[in-house]
C-alpha positions as CSV (number, residue, x, y, z in Angstrom):
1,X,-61.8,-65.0,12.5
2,X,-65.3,-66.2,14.2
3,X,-68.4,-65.8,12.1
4,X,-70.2,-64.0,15.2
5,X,-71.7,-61.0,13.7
6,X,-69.6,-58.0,13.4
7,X,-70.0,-55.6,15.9
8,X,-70.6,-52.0,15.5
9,X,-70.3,-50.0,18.7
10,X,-68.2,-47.1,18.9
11,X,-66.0,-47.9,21.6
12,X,-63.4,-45.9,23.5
13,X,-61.9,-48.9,25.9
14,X,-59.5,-50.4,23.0
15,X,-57.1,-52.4,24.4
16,X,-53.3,-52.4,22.6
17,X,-53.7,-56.6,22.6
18,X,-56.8,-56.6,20.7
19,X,-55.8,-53.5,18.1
20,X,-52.6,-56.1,17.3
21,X,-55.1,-58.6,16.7
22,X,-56.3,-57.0,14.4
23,X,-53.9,-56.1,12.3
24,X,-53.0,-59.8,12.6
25,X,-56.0,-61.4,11.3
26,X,-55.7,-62.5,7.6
27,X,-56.4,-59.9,4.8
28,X,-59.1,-60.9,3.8
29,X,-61.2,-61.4,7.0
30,X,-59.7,-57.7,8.1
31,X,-61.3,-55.9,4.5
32,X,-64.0,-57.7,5.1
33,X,-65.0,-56.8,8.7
34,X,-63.9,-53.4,7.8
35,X,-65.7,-53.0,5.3
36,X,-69.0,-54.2,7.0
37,X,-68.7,-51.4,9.5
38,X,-67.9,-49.0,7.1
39,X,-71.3,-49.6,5.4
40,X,-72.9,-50.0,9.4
41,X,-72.4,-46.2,9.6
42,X,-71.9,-44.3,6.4
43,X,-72.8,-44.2,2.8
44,X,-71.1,-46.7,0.6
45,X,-69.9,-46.0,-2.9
46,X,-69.7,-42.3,-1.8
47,X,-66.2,-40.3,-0.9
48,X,-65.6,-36.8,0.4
49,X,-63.4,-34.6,-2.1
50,X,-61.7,-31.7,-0.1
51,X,-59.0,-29.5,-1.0
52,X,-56.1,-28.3,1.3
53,X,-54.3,-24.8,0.5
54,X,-50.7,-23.5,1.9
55,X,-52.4,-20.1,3.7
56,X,-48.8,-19.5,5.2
57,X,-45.9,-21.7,3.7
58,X,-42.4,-22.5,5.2
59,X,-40.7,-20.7,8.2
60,X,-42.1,-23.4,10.9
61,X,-39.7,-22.9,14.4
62,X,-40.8,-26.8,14.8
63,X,-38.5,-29.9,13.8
64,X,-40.5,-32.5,12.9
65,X,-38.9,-34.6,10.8
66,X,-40.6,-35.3,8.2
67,X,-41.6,-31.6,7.2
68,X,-40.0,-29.5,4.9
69,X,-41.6,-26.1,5.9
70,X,-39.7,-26.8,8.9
71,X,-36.4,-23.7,9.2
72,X,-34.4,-27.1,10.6
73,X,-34.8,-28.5,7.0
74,X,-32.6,-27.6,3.9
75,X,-35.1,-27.8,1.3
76,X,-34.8,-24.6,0.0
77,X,-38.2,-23.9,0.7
78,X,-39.3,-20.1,0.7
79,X,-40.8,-18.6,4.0
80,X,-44.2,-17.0,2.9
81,X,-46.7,-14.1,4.7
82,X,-50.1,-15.2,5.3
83,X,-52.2,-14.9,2.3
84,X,-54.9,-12.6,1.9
85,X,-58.1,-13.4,2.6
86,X,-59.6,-12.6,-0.6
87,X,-57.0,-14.9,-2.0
88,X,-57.6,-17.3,0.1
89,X,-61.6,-17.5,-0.5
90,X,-61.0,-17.3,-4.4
91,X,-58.8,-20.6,-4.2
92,X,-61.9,-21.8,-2.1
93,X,-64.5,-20.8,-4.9
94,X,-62.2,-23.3,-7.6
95,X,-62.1,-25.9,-5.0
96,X,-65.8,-25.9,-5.1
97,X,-66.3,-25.8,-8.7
98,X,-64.1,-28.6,-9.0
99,X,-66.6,-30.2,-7.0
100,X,-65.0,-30.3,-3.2
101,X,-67.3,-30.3,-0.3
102,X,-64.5,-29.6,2.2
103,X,-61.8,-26.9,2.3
104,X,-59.0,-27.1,4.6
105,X,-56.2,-23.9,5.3
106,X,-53.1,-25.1,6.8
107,X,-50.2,-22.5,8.0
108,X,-47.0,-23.5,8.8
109,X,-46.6,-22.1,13.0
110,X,-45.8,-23.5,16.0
111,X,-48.7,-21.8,16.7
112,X,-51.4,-18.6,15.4
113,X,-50.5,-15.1,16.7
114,X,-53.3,-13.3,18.2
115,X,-52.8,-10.9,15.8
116,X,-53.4,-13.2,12.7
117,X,-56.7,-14.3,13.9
118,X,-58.7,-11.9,12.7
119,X,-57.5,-12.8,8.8
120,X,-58.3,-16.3,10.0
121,X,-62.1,-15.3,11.1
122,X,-62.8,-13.8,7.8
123,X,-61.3,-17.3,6.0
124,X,-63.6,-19.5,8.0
125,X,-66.2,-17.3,7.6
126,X,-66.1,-16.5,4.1
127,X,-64.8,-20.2,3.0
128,X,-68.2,-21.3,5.0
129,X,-70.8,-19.0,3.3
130,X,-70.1,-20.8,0.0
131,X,-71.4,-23.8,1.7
132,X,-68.6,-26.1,2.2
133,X,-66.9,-27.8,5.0
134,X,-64.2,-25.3,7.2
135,X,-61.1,-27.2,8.6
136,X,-57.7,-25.3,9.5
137,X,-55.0,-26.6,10.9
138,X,-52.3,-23.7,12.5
139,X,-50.4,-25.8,14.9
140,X,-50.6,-25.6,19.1
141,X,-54.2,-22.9,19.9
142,X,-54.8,-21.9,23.2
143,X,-58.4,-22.1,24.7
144,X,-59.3,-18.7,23.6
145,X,-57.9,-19.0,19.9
146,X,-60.3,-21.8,19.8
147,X,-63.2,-20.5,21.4
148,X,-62.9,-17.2,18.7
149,X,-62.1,-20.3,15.5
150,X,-65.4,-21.6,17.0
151,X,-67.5,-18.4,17.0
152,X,-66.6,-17.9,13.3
153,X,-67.8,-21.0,12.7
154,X,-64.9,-23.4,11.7
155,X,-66.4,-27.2,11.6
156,X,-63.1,-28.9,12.0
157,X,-59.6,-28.1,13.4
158,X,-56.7,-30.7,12.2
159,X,-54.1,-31.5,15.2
160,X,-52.5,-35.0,14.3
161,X,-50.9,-36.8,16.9
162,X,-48.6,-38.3,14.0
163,X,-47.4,-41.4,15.6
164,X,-47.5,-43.3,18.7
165,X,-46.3,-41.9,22.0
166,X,-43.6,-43.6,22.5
167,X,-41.8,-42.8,19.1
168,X,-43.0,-39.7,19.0
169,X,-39.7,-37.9,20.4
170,X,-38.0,-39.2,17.7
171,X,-40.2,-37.8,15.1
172,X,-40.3,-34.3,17.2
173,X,-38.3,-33.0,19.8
174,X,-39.6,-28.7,19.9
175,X,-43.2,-30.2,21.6
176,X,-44.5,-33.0,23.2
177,X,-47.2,-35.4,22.7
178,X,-49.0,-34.0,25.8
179,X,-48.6,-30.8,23.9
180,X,-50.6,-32.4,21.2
181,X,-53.6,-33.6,23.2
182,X,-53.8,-29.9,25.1
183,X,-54.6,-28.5,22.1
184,X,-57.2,-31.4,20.7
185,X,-58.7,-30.7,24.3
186,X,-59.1,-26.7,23.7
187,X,-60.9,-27.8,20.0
188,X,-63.1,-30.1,21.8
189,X,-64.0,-28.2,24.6
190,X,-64.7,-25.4,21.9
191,X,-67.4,-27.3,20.2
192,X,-65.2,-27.9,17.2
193,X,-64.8,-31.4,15.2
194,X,-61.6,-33.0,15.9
195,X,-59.5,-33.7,12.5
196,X,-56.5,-36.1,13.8
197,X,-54.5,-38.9,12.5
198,X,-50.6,-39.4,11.6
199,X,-48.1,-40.4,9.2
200,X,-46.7,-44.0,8.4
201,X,-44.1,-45.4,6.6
202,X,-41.2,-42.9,9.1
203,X,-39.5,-46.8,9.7
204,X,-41.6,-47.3,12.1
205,X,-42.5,-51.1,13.4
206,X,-45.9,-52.8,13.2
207,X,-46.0,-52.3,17.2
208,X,-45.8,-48.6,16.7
209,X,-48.7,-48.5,14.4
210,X,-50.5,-50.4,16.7
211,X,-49.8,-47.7,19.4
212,X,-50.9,-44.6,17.2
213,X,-54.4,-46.1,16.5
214,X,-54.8,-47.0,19.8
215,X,-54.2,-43.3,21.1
216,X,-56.6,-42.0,18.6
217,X,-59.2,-44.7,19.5
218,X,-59.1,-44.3,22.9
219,X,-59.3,-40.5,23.5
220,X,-62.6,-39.7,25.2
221,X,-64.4,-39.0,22.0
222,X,-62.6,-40.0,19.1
223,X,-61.7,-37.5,15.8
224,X,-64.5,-36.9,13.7
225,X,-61.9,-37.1,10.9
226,X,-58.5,-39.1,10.8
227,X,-56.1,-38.6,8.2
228,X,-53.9,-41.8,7.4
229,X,-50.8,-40.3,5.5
230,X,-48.1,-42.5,3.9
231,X,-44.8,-40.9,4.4
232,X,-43.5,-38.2,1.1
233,X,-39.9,-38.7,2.1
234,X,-38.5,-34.9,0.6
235,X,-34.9,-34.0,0.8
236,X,-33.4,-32.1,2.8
237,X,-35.5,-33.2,5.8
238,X,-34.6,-35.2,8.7
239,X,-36.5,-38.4,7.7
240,X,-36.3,-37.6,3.8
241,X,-32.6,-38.2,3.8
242,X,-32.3,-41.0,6.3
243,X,-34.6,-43.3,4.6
244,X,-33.3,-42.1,1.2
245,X,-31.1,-44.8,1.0
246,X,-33.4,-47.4,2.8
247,X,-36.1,-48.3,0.0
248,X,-37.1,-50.9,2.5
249,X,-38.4,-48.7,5.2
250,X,-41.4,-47.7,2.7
251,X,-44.1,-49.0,4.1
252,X,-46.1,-52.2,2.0
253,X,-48.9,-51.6,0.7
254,X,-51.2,-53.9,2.1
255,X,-49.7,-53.4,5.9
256,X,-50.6,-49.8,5.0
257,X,-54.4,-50.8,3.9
258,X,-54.0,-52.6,7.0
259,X,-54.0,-50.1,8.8
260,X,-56.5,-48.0,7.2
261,X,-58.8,-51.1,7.5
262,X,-58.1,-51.3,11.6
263,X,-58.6,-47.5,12.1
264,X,-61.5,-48.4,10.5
265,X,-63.1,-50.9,12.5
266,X,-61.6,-48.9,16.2
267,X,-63.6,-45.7,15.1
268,X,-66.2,-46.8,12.9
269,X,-68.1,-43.9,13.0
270,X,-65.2,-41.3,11.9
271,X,-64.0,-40.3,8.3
272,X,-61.1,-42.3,7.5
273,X,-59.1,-39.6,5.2
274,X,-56.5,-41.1,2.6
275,X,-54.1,-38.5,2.9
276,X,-50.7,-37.6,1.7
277,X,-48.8,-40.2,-0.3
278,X,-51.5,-41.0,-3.0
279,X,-49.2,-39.9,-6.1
280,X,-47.0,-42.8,-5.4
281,X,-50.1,-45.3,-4.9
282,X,-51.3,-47.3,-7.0
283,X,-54.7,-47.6,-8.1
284,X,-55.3,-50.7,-6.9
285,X,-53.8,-49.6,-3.4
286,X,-56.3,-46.6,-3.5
287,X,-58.9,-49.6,-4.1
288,X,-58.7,-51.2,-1.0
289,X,-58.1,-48.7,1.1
290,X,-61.8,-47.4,0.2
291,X,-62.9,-51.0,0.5
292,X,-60.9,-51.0,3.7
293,X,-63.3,-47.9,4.8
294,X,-61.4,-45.0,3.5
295,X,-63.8,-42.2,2.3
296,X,-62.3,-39.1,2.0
297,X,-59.5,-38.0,0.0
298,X,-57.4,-34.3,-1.1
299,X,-58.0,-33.4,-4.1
300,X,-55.5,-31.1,-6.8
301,X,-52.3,-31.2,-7.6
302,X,-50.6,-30.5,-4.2
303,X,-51.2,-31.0,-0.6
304,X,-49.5,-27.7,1.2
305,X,-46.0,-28.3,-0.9
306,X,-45.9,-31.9,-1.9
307,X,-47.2,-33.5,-4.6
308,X,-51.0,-35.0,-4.9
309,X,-52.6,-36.8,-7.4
310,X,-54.7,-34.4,-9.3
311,X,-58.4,-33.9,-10.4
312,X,-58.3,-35.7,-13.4
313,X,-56.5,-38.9,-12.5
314,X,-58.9,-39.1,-9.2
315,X,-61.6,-38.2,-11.3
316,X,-60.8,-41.1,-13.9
317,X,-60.3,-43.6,-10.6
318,X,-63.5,-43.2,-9.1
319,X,-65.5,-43.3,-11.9
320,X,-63.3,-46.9,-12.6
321,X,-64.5,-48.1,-9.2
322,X,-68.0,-46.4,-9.8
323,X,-67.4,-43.8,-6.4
324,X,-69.6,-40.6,-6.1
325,X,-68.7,-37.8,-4.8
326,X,-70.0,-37.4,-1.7
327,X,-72.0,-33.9,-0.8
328,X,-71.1,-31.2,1.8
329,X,-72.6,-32.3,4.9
330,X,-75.0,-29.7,6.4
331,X,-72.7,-27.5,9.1
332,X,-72.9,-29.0,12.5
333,X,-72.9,-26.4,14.3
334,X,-72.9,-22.7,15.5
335,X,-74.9,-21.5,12.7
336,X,-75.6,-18.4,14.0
337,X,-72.3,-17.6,14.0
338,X,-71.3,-17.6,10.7
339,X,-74.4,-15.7,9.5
């Protein structure tokens, strides 16, 4: 690695060769580039707590592989309704007391009926007049569904591209990756932050990882927020049972702070979320990965249905590595709206 002074532009011109190089430099140099960026552009020491509820749970048309609320998986997962909206904003009010600044509703659709969206308004809207952070996350929306999300005031709208494009047929075969970046344009074009990252650790090859960051760093603007999950293999699903049996196709743990560390330094300026797969980290994993220039984590006991790793052992972890919690961030837009 050179000793020219890291560079800190946000730049949307990444180039596959030079992502690889990345992720080939040694560890050490990688953290530490990372990490220098990280502190170029936000708050050290600090990490944004958010919570994710299940608003709808199961019944999913979709196949993606590694998703047990999918009806091609044999989980034995029950199909819910969506919940009520007073529900929904009273599971908001204890994510806040437990001292999230972000709460994020996902439902399990291909994609929101125009006939739910008016439950969904009074979410955002209510979840936002307690002052935290709105994300949702309801599969494909059209133009307009986004347009009426925006009006309500939702600050973020989670769409992960999940893997690169050319595995991505494996992973899902009921939509394509174009399908993906139609809707991430209809969120963008609707004033809303982009939430989008992926999952690793589905046996997928260094070169693959390499193509997943470079879509996400190379969209026009990049995601405000990317979530870097590490594969919950559940049975029953297409991916839980096939790498059952292959203990080897977990992904390492430092090729996975790897890649934390290289989305990272590609999109310095968004959060870098530590997603799914915590419970099975360990805590020096966790470590690294905020060295690496993770700052955002799930909070609670469950992401959607699988397991997370719980107020009080994230609680007891961060105070370890002395981490704050970081506080709500002032809405970024469409005030108005919300009022």
């Amino acid at each position: 690695m050179k000793d020219d002074p890291v560079t800190t532009e946000t730049r949307t011109d990444w180039t596959r060769e030079e992502i690889a190089a990345l992720f080939d430099l040694p560890f050490l140099d990688l953290v530490y580039e990372a990490q220098t960026i990280h502190r170029a552009h936000h708050p050290h020491n600090e990490v944004q707590l958010s919570t994710l509820l299940s608003i709808k749970t199961g019944g999913c048309p979709e196949d993606c592989g590694y998703c047990n609320q999918s009806v091609h998986a044999e989980t034995g997962l029950k199909a819910t309704k969506l919940m009520d909206v007073q529900a929904v904003l009273q599971s908001a009010a204890q994510a806040k007391d437990h001292g999230s600044g972000r709460f994020c509703m996902g439902a399990a659709w291909r994609n929101p009926k125009d006939r739910d969206m008016p439950a969904l308004i009074e979410m955002v809207k209510g979840v936002r007049a307690m002052g935290l952070e709105t994300c949702m996350t309801l599969g494909m929306l059209t133009p307009h569904q986004a347009q009426m999300l925006a009006e309500a005031g939702l600050d973020y709208y989670n769409h992960n591209i999940d893997t690169a494009p050319e595995k991505y047929a494996e992973v899902i075969s009921t939509r394509t990756f174009q399908d993906r970046l139609d809707t991430l344009d209809a969120v963008r074009s609707a004033g809303i932050n982009v939430c989008c990252g992926g999952i690793v650790g589905m046996g997928e090859t260094r070169s693959d990882r390499v193509g997943f960051l470079h879509a996400l760093a190379t969209l026009p603007v990049h995601p405000e927020s990317v979530p870097i999950n590490a594969l919950v293999p559940v049975k029953g699903t297409v991916l839980g049972d096939m790498l059952a049996d292959t203990p080897m196709a977990k992904i390492d743990e430092i090729e996975f702070v790897r890649t934390v560390a290289v989305a990272r330094i590609v999109m310095p300026a968004s959060m870098v979320r530590l997603s799914a797969g915590r419970e099975s980290m360990s805590e020096t994993c966790q470590a690294l990965c905020f060295m690496a220039g993770a700052n955002s984590i799930f909070t609670g006991d469950k992401l959607l249905t699988t397991p997370n790793a719980g107020d009080d052992k994230d609680s007891a972890l961060l105070a370890k590595l002395g981490i704050a919690a970081m506080q709500a961030a002032p809405h970024s837009h469409l005030e108005e709206a919300a009022e």
